[in-house]
C-alpha positions in Angstrom: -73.4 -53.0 190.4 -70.6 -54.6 192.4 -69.4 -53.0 195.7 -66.2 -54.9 195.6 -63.2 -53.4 196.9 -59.9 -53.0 195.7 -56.4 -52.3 197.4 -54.5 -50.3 196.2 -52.1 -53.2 194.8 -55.0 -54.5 193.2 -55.7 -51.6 191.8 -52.5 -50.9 190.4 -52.4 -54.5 188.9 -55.7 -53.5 187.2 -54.9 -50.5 185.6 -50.8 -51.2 185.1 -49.8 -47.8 186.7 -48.0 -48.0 189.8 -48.7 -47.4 193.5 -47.1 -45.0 193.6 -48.9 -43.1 190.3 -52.5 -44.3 191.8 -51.2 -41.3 194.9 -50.1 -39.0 192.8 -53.5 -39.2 190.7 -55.2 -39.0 194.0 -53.4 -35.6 195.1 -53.5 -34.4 192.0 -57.8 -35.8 192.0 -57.4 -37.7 188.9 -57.2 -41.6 188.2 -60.5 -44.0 189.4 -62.6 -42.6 192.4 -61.3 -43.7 195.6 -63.1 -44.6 199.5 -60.1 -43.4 201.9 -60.9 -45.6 204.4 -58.7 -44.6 207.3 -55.9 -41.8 207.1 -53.4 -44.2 205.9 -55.4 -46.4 203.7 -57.9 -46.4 200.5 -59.4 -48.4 198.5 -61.1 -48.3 195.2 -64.4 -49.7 194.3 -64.3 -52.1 191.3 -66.6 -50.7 189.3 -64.9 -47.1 189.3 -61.9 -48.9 188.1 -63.3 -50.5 185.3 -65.9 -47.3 184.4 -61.9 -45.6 184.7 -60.2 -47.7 182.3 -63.1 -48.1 179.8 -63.3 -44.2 179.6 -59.7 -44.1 178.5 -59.9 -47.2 176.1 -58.8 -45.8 172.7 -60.9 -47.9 169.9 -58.9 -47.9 166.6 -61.0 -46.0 163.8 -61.6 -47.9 160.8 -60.7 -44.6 158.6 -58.2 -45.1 156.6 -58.3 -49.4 156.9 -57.7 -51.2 153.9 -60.7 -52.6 152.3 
C-alpha cells in the first residue's frame, strides 16, 4: 500500500476532471477520499485515487459480440 500523496493538480491530471470539479466533489463528499491538510489545502492519497477510478471503470460486456 503506497502513502503517496497527490496535489490536487495531480490529482486532477489523474482522474481528467478538473480542479475545480475535485472541490465540488469534496463539498458535495463524493470523488476519491481526501487528507485536508491545512484549511486551504488537501491532498489525496494515491491509492484512493486509483481504488476511485477503478471503481468507476466500465468493462465492455461481451453480450452481444460477434463471434
Amino acid at each position: 500500500m503506497s502513502h503517496k500523496r497527490l496535489s490536487c493538480r495531480q490529482t486532477a491530471e489523474r482522474t481528467g476532471l478538473s480542479e475545480f470539479t475535485l472541490a465540488r466533489y469534496r463539498a458535495q463528499d463524493r470523488g476519491p477520499s481526501f487528507v485536508r491538510v491545512s484549511r486551504n489545502r488537501v491532498e489525496y492519497l494515491e491509492d484512493a485515487v486509483e481504488a476511485w477510478v477503478n471503481a468507476r471503470t466500465v468493462r465492455p460486456s461481451t453480450e452481444g459480440a460477434a463471434a
